[in-house]
KEZAMAR-258324 format. One record per residue (C-alpha): residue number from 0; x, y, z. Coordinates in nm, 2 decimals, always signed. Layout:
BEGIN
> i/east/north/up
> NUM/X/Y/Z
...
This chain:
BEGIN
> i/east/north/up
> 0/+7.88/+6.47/+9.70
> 1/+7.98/+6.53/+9.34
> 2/+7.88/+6.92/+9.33
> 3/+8.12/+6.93/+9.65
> 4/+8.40/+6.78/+9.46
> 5/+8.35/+6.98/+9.16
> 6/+8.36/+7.31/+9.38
> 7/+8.68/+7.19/+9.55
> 8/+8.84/+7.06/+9.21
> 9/+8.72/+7.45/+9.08
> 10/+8.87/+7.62/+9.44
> 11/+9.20/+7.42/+9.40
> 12/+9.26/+7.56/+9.02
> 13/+9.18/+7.84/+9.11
> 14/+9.46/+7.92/+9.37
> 15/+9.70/+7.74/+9.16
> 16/+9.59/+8.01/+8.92
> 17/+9.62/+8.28/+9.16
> 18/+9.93/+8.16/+9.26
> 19/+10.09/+8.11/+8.91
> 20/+10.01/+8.48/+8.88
> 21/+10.17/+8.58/+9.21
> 22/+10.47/+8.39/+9.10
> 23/+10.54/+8.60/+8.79
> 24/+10.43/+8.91/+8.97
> 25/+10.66/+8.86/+9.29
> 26/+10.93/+8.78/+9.02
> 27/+10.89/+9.12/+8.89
> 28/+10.98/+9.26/+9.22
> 29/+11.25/+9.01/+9.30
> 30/+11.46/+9.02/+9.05
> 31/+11.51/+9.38/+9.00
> 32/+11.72/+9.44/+9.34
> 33/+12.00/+9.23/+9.14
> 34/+11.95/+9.45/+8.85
> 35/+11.94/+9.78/+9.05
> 36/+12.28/+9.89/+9.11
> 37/+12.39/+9.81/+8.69
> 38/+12.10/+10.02/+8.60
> 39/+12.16/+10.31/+8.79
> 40/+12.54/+10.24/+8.61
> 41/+12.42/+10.22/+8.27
> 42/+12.26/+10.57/+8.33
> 43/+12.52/+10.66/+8.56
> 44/+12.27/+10.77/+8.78
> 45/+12.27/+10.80/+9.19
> 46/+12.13/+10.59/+9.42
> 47/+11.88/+10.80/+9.50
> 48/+11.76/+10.87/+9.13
> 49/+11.77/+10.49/+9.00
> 50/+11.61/+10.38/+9.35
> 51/+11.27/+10.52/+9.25
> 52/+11.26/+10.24/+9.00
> 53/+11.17/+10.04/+9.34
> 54/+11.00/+10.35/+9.56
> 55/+10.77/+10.44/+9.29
> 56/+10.69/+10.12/+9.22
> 57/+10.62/+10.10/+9.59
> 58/+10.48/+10.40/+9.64
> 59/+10.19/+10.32/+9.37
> 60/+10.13/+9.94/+9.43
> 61/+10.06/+10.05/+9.76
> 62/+9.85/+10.32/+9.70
> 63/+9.65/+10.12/+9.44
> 64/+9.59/+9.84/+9.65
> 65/+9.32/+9.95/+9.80
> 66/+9.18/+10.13/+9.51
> 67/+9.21/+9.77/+9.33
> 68/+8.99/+9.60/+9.61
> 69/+8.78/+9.88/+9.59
> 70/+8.72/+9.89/+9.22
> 71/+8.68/+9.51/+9.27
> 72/+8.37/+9.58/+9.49
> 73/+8.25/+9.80/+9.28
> 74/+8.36/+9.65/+8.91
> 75/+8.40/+9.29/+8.91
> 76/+8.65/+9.15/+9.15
> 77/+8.73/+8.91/+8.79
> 78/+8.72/+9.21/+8.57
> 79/+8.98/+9.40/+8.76
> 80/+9.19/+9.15/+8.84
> 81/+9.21/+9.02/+8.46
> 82/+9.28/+9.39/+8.35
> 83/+9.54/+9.45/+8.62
> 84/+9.75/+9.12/+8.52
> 85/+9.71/+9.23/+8.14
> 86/+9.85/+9.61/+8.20
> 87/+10.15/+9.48/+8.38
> 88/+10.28/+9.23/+8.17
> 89/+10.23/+9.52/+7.91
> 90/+10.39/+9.75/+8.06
> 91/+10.68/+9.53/+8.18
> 92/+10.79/+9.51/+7.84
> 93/+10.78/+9.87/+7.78
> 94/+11.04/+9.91/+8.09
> 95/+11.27/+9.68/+7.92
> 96/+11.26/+9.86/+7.60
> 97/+11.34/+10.21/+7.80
> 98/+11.61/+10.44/+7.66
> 99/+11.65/+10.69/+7.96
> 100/+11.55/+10.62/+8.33
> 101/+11.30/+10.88/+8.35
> 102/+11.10/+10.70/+8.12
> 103/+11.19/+10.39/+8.28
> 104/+11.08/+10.52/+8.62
> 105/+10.77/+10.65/+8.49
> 106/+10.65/+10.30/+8.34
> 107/+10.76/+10.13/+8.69
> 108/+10.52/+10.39/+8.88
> 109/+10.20/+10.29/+8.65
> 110/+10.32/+9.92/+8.64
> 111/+10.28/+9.96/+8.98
> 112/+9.97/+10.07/+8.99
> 113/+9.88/+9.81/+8.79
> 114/+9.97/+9.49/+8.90
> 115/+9.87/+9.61/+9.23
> 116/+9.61/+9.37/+9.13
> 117/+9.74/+9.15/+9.18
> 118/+9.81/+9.10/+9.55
> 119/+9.50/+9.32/+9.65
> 120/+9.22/+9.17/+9.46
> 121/+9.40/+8.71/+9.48
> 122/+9.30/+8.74/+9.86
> 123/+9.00/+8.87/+9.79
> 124/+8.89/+8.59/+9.56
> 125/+9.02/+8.31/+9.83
> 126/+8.84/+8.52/+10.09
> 127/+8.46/+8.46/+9.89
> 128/+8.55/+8.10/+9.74
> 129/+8.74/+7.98/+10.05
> 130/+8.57/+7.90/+10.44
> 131/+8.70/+8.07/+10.68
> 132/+8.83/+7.77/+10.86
> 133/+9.07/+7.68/+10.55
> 134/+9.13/+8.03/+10.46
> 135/+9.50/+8.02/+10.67
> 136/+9.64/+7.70/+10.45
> 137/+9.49/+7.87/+10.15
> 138/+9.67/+8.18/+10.20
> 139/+9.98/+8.01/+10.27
> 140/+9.99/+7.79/+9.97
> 141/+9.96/+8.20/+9.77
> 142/+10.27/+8.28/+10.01
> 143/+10.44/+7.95/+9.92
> 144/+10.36/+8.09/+9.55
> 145/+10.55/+8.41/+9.65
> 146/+10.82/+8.26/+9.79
> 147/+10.91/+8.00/+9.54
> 148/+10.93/+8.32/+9.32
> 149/+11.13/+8.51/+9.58
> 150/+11.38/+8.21/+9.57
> 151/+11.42/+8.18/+9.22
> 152/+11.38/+8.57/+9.14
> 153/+11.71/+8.70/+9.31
> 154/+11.92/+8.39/+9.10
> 155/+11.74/+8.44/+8.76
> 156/+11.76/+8.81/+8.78
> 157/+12.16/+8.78/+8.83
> 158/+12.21/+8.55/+8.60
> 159/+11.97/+8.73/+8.33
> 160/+12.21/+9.02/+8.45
> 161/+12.54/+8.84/+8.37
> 162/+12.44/+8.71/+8.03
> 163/+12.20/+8.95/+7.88
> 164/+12.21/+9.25/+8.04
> 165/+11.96/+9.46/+8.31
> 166/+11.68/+9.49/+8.03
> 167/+11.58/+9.11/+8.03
> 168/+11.48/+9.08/+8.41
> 169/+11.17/+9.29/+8.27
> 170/+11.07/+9.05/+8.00
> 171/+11.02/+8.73/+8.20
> 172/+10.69/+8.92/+8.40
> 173/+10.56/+8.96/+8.06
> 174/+10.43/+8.62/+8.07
> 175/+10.12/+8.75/+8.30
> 176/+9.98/+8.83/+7.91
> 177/+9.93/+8.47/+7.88
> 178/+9.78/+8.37/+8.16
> 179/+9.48/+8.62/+8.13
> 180/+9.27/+8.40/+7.90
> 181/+9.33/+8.12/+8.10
> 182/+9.21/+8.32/+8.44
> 183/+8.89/+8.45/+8.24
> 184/+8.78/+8.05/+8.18
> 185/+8.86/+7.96/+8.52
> 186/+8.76/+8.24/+8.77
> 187/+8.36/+8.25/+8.81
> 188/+8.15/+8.48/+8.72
> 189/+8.00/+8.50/+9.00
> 190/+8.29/+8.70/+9.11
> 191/+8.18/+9.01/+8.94
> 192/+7.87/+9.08/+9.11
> 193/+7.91/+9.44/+9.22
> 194/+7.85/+9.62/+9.51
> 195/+7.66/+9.92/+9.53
> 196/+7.84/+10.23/+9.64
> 197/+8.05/+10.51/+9.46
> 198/+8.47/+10.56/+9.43
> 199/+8.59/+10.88/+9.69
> 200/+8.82/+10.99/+9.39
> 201/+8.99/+11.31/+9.62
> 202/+9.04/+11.10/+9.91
> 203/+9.24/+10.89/+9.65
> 204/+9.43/+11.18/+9.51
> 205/+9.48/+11.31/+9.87
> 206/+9.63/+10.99/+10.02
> 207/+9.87/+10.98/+9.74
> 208/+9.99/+11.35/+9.77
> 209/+10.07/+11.24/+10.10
> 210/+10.29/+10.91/+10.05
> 211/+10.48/+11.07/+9.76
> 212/+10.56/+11.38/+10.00
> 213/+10.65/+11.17/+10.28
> 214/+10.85/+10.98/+10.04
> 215/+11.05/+11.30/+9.90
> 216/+11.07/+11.48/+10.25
> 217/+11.27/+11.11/+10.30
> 218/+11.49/+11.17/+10.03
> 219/+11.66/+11.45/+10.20
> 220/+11.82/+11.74/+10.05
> 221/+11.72/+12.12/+10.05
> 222/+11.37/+12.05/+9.94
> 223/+11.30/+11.80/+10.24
> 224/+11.14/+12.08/+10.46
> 225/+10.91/+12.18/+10.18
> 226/+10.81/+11.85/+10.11
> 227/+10.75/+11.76/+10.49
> 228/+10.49/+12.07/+10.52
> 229/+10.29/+11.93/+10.19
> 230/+10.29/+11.55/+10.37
> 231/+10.15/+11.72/+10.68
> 232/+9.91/+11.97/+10.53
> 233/+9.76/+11.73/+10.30
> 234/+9.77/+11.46/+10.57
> 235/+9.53/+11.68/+10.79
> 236/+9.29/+11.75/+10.46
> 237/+9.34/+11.36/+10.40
> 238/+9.20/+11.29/+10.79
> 239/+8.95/+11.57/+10.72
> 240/+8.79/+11.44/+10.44
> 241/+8.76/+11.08/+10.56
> 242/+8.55/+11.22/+10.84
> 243/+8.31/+11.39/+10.68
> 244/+8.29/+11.20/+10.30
> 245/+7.96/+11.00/+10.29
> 246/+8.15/+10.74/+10.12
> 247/+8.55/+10.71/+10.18
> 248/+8.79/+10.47/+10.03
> 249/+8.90/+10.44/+10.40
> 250/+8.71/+10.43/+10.71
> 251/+8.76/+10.57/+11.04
> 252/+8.55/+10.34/+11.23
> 253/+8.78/+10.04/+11.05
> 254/+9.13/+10.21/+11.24
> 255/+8.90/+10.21/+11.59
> 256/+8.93/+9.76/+11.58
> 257/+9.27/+9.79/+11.75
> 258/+9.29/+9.40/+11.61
> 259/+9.30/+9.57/+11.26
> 260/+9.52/+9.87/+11.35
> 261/+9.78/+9.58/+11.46
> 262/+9.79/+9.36/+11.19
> 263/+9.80/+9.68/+10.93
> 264/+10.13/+9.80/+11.13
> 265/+10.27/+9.46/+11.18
> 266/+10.21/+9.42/+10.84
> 267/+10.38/+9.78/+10.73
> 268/+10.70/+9.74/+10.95
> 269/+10.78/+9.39/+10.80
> 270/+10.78/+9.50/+10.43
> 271/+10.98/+9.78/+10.53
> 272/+11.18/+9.55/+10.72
> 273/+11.22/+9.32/+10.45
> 274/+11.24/+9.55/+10.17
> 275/+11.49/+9.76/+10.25
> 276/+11.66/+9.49/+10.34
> 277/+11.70/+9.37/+10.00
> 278/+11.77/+9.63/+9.84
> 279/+12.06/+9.77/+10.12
> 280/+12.26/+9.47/+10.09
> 281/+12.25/+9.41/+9.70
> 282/+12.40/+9.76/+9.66
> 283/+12.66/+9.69/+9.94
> 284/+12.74/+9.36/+9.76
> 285/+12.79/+9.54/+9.40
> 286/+12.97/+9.84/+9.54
> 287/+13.15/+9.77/+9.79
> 288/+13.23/+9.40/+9.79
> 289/+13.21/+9.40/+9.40
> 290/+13.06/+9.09/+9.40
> 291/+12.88/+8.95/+9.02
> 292/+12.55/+8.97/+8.99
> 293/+12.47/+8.60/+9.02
> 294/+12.65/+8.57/+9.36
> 295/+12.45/+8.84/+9.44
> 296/+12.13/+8.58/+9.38
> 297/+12.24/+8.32/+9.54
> 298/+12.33/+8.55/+9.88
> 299/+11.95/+8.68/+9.84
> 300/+11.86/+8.30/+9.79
> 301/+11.85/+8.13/+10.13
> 302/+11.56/+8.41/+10.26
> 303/+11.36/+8.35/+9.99
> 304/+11.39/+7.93/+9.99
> 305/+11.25/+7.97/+10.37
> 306/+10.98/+8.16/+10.24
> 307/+10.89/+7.89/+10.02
> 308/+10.91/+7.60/+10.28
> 309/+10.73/+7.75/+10.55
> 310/+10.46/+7.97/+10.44
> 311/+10.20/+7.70/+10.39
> 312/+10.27/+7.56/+10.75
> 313/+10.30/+7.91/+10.94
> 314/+9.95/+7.94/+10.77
> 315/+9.78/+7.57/+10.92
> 316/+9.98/+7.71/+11.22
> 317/+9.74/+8.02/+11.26
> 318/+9.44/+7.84/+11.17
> 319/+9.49/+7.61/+11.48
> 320/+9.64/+7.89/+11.72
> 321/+9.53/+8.23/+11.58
> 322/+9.78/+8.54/+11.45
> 323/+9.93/+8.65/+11.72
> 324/+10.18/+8.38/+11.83
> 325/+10.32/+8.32/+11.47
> 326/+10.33/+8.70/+11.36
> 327/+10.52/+8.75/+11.75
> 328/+10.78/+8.51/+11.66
> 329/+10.80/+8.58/+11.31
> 330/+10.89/+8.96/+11.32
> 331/+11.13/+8.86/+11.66
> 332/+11.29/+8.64/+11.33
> 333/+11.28/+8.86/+11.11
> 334/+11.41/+9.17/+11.32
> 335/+11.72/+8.91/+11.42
> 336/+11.81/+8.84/+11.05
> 337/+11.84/+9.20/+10.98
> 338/+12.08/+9.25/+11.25
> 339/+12.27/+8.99/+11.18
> 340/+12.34/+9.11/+10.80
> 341/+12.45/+9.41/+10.98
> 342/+12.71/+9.27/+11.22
> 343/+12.80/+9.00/+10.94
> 344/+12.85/+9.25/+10.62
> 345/+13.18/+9.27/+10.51
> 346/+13.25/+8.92/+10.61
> 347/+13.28/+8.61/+10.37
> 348/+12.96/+8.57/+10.19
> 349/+12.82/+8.24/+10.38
> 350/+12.74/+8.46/+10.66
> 351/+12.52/+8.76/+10.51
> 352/+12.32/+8.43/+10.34
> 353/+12.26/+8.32/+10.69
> 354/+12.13/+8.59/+10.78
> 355/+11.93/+8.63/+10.47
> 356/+11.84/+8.30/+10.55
> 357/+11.72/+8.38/+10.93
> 358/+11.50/+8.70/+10.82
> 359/+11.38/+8.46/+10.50
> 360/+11.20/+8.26/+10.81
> 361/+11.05/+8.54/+11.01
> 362/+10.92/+8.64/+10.70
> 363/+10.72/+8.31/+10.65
> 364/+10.64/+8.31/+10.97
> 365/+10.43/+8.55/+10.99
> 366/+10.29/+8.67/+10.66
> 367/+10.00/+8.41/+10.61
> 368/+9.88/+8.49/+10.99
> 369/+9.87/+8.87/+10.89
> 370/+9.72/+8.84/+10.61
> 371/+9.43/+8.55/+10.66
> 372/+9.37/+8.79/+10.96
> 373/+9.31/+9.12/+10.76
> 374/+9.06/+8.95/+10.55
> 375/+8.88/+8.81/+10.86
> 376/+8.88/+9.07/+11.10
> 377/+8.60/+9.30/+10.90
> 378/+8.27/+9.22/+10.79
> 379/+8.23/+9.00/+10.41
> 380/+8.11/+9.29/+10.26
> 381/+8.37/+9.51/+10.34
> 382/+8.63/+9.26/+10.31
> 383/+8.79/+9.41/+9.96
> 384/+8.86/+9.72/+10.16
> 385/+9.02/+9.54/+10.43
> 386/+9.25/+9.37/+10.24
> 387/+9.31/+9.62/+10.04
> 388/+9.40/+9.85/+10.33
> 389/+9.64/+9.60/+10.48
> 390/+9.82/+9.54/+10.11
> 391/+9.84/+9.95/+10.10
> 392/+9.96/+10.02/+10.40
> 393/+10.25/+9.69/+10.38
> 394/+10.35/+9.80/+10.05
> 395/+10.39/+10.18/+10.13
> 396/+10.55/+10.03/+10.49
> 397/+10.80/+9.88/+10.20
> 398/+10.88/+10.20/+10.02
> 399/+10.95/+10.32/+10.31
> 400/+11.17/+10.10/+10.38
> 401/+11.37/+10.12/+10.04
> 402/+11.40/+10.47/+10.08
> 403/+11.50/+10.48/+10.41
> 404/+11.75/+10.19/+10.42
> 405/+11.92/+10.39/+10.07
> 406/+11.89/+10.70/+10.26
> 407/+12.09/+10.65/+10.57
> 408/+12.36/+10.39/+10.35
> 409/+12.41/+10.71/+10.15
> 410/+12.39/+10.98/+10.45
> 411/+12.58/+10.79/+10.74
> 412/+13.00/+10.83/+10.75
> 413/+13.23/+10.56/+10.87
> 414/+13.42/+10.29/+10.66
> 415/+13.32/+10.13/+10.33
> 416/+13.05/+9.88/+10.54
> 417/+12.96/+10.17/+10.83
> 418/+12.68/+10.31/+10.67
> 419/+12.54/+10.01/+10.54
> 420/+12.57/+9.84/+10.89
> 421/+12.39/+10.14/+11.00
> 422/+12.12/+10.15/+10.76
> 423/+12.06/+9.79/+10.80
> 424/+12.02/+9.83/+11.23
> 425/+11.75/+10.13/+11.16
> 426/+11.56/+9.82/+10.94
> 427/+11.60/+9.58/+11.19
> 428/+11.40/+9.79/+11.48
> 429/+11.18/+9.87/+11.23
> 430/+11.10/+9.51/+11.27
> 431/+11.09/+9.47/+11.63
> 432/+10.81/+9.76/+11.64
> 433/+10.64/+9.53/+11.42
> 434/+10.66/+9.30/+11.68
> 435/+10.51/+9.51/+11.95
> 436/+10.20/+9.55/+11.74
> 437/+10.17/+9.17/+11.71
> 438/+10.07/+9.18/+12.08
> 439/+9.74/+9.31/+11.97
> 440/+9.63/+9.06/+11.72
> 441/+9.35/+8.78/+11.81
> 442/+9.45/+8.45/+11.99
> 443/+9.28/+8.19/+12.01
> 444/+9.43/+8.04/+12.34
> 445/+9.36/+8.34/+12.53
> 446/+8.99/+8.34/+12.33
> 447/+8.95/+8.04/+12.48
> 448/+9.07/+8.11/+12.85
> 449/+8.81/+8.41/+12.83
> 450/+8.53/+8.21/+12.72
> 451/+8.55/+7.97/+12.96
């Protein structure tokens, strides 16, 4: 009775841990779409320049989150995850310090590799210290984590804006420094037992030829063509290789559980979804509506309070019903909000909360579901690849999403709010194919109906 205790008192600190982490983590993503639009002013830069700030960051967090779960198979899931939260908060205070954007952009991209970390490898550690049967309500209590962050990010990072300037929203994720000694006492060491096996370096490098191509050939412009071919030439070595490499970082026979194929693009559409989402309607809000950056918080605030609210229970939800009712509903939600910032922008402020308010909920909805589901769905040994797969795939789902939604607000004609509306619709059935691959994830009801 009293080892049982003392391994839930040392599960319970550790996902407060894990979720003080993602707290300061998600707050480094949050708080920069306030920030966004006065940065790309203070180097008078386009949108398309200063939005790599968020696409690179993107573009590598995704990348790197399977790479992290990887490394943490093969490393020391402790280890990595102790190193990633240190080389963020380092090199958040290096972005802050920037004097051009290039250099500013660069530190974003390698924070982002960095402190993908965090989100790959915290799931991991609930997957091997929590039971499966309580691993839904643990990952919601992470997504809580998130959201609390998400709620107070978008505020904090306007009203850092407003008093000090774009260069302070990088110093508050600095704080991850302190927390490192803190996770080394508390995370077992068990943790870092390693798995044999070796790290497919080229189909690393090839995978990330491809997203940063496919992000250009997005960008538009005279180079698009030539960037399309590289994403589709290296694409076809990238499928190639991870057909004949004795060892890759992805594996075919994972993308043949059809299960797993759905909850990876479920997963993908919402971040892009989301994403672009919030960075669209901050930059409508600053250029066109010239509205200050803390009432640009508090619009971003109601999505991110439902976040907090209802993660946790979305999470018991799915441990009682399985994924695919909550992550239906949720991206239905979510794909509702995003229209309705569209048909509400240039109205009075109120509204576009609302809406930020209604895609908020999708959001929670669904996110615990999809993600207690990657980690199940593949065996315990491969479960670090899983997740990390699912993160990947979200995150790059995101950057799609940034770039897109920044894309078509800059591309499409039509008064001041036209090509925002219209950037913002293309989101929103981004989020209803999310929905359509829901469909395919496990359910317990219907389990149940075929078992019997």
């Amino acid at each position: 009775m009293s080892e049982a205790r003392d391994s839930d008192r040392q599960v319970s600190q550790v996902l407060w841990l894990l979720s003080t982490v993602l707290f300061f983590g998600v707050l480094n993503g949050t708080m920069i779409n306030v920030a966004l639009p006065f940065i790309g002013a203070h180097f008078e830069a386009p949108g398309h320049h200063y939005a790599w700030l968020v696409t690179g960051f993107s573009l590598t967090f995704g990348v790197f989150s399977i790479l992290q779960g990887r490394w943490a198979d093969l490393y020391g899931a402790r280890k990595m995850y102790l190193l990633g939260l240190a080389l963020t908060g380092v090199l958040a205070m290096g972005v802050a310090f920037a004097q051009s954007l290039a250099v500013a952009i660069a530190l974003r991209v390698a924070q982002g590799a960095a402190s993908a970390a965090i989100p790959a490898i915290g799931p991991l550690i609930v997957s091997r210290m929590v039971p499966v049967e309580r691993r839904g309500a643990a990952m919601g209590l992470l997504l809580a984590s998130i959201g609390s962050a998400a709620a107070l990010g978008p505020f904090l990072g306007g009203l850092l804006v407003q008093l000090w300037g774009w260069r302070a929203v990088f110093l508050v994720p600095a704080c991850l420094l302190l927390l490192v000694p803190l996770g080394w006492r508390l995370l077992p060491a068990v943790l870092d037992q390693r798995q044999a096996g070796s790290f497919d370096v080229m189909g690393a490098a090839l995978l990330t030829v491809v997203a940063t191509a496919a992000l250009m050939a997005m960008g538009g412009g005279p180079a698009a063509p030539a960037w399309l071919t590289i994403a589709l030439f290296s694409g076809g070595l990238l499928a190639l290789h991870l057909r004949r490499a004795a060892q890759p970082f992805l594996r075919p026979e994972h993308f043949r559980n059809l299960s797993f194929v759905a909850v990876c693009v479920a997963g993908a559409a919402a971040n892009a979804c989301r994403f672009g989402a919030l960075i669209v309607v901050p930059v409508l809000l600053v250029r066109v509506e010239e509205v200050l950056p803390v009432w640009v918080g508090v619009v971003l605030l109601p999505g991110a309070l439902a976040v907090t609210l209802f993660s946790r229970r979305a999470g018991r939800w799915s441990d009682r019903v399985g994924a695919r009712r909550p992550a239906l509903y949720g991206s239905l939600v979510l794909a509702a909000g995003t229209f309705l910032m569209a048909a509400v922008a240039g109205w009075r402020l109120e509204w576009m909360a609302l809406a930020m308010g209604v895609a908020g909920l999708g959001m929670a909805i669904q996110q615990s579901p999809l993600l207690s589901t990657a980690s199940a769905l593949l065996p315990p040994a491969e479960s670090g690849l899983g997740i990390g797969a699912y993160m990947m795939l979200s995150f790059l789902g995101g950057a799609f999403g940034v770039a897109l939604g920044l894309g078509l607000a800059e591309s499409l004609r039509g008064d001041a709010w036209g090509p925002y509306r219209g950037a913002l619709v293309a989101l929103g059935l981004i989020g209803v194919v999310g929905a359509l691959a829901s469909l395919w994830l496990p359910d317990k009801r219907a389990s149940a109906r075929a078992a019997t």
